[in-house]
N, C-alpha and C positions, 0 to 999 in steps of 0.2 A: 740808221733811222733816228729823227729828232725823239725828245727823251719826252716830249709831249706824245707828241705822236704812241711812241714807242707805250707810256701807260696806258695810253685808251688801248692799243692794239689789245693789250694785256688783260683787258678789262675792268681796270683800276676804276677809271669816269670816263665821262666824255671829255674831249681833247682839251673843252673850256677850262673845265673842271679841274682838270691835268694840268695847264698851266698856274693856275691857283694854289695847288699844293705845291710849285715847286717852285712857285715867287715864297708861298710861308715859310719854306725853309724845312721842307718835310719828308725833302727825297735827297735819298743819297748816292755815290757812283762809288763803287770801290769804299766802301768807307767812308766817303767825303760826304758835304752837303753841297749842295747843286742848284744853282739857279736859276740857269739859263737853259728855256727850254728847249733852244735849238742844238741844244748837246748830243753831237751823232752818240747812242749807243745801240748794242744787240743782246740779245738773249746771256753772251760771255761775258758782260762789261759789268756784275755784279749789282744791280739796279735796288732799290728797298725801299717803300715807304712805311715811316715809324719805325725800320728797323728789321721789317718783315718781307724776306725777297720778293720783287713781283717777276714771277715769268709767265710767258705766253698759255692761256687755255680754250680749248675748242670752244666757240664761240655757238650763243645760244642766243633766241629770240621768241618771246612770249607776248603773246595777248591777253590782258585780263579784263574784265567786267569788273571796273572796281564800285563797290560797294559804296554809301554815302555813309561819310565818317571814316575812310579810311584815308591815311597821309600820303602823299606820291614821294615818299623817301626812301633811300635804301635801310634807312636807320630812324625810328622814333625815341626820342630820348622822354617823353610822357608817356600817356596811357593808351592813346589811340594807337592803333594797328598800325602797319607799315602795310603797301599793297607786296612787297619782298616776302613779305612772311605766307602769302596767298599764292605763292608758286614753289613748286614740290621742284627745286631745282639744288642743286650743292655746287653750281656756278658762284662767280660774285654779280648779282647782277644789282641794277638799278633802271630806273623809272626813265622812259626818254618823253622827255619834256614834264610837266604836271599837269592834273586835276583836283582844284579844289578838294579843301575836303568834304566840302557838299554836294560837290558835284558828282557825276556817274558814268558809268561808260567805259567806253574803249581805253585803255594805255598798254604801250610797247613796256616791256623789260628787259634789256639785252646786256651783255657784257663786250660787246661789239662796239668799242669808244669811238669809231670811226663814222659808224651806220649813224649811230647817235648823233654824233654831230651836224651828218648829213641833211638828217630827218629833222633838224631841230633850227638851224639856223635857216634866218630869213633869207639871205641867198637863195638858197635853192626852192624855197616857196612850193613844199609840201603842204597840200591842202589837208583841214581838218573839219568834219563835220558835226555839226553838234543840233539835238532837238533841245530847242528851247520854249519852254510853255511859262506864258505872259502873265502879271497881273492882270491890265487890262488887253481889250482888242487892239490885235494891230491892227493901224492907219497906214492908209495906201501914202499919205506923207511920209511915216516912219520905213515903210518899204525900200521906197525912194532913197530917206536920207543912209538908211542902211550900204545899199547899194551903190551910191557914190562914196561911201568912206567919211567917218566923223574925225572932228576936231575932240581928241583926248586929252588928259595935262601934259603926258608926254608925246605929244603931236598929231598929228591926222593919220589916221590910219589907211591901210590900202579899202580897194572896194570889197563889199561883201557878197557872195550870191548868196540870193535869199528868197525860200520858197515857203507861202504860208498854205498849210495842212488846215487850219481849225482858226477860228476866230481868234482864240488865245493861242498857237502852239505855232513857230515857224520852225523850218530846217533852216539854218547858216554854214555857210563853208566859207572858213577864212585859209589864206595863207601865211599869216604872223602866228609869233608866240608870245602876246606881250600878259604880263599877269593880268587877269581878270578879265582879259581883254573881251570877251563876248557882254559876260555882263556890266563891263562897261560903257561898249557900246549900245547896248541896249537902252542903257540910264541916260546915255547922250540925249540921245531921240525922244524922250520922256515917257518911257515904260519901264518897267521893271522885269527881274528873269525869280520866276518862284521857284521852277528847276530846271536842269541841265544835265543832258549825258549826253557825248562823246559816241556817235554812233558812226565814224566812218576816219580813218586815218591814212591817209594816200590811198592806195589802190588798194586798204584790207576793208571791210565790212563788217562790223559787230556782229550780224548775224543773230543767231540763237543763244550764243553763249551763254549759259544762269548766270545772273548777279554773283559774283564774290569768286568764277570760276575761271581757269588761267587752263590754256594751251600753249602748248609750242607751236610754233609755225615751222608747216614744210619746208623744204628748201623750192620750191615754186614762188611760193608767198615770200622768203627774203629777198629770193632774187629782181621781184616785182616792186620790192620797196628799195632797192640798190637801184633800178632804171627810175622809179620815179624820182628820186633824187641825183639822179646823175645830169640833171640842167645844171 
């Protein structure tokens, strides 16, 4: 198994991620330091980031209702929370994808570097759904320009569905992951986003979950999220 590969399997990060530690010079093989992340190894080939073996553990996936003001990190180095510290887990897990920290709603947490990836890269074009409630009323123009996809700084974006609930409040379902990317598009079009939460991620639904409240998911539910990402 590639030695990228091989950390997400492990739960280390996602495979991106994985590769990043092992361009810094952070993973070892045997002793060595290691750079190349196409380096076949296995569970025997004595693997270690910073020193500390990684090997393979049963793989976990969580939903939480994250709270506004909490960080989408595995780790907060300031005062604000991490959403990691809001799942009752002794996995290593981390956040698949983010949400602002003002933002709300739905985020995955798995140790599943693979799923992660899946879920995350524009490839595979994992829909996310988000309510977003406007400064002003949306314009059947802004609808529109929604809907065909805006011109960003870092480029045009793909189209968006887009369903308006209330004069100020639409649903958006995008397929990207790009930072801010909702409330940027929205500033595109000349409106503003006063809030945001994250109510629907591939084929899971927020549902009822309390704010600040994290489940694991069945094994129904992974395997629902392994077919929608297997385009």
């Amino acid at each position: 198994m590639r030695l990228a590969k091989y950390l997400a399997h492990c739960g280390v990060a996602s495979r991106r991620r994985a590769e990043e530690l092992i361009a810094a010079g952070r993973v070892t093989v045997a002793g060595e330091k290691v750079t190349d992340p196409a380096r076949d190894v296995d569970h025997s080939s004595g693997v270690a980031l910073g020193g500390r073996p990684v090997r393979p553990e049963p793989h976990e996936v969580w939903m939480l209702n994250k709270p506004a003001g909490v960080v989408s990190t595995a780790k907060e180095p300031g005062r604000r929370r991490a959403v990691v510290e809001l799942v009752d887990s002794k996995r290593r897990l981390y956040p698949v994808g983010r949400l602002d920290a003002d933002s709300t709603g739905l985020i995955l947490l798995t140790n599943d570097g693979e799923l992660a990836n899946r879920l995350t890269h524009p490839r595979y074009g994992v829909e996310r759904t988000y309510r977003v409630r406007l400064r002003r009323q949306v314009t059947e123009s802004q609808l529109r320009r929604l809907r065909s996809g805006v011109n960003l700084e870092d480029g045009p974006t793909r189209p968006a569905k887009v369903r308006r609930t209330s004069p100020r409040v639409i649903e958006m379902t995008i397929a990207e992951g790009r930072n801010r990317q909702v409330r940027r598009m929205v500033e595109a079009v000349g409106n503003q986003v006063v809030a945001l939460a994250r109510i629907r991620f591939g084929p899971l639904a927020l549902g009822t979950l309390p704010e600040g409240k994290a489940r694991r998911l069945r094994v129904p539910e992974v395997r629902r999220l392994w077919k929608d990402a297997a385009s």
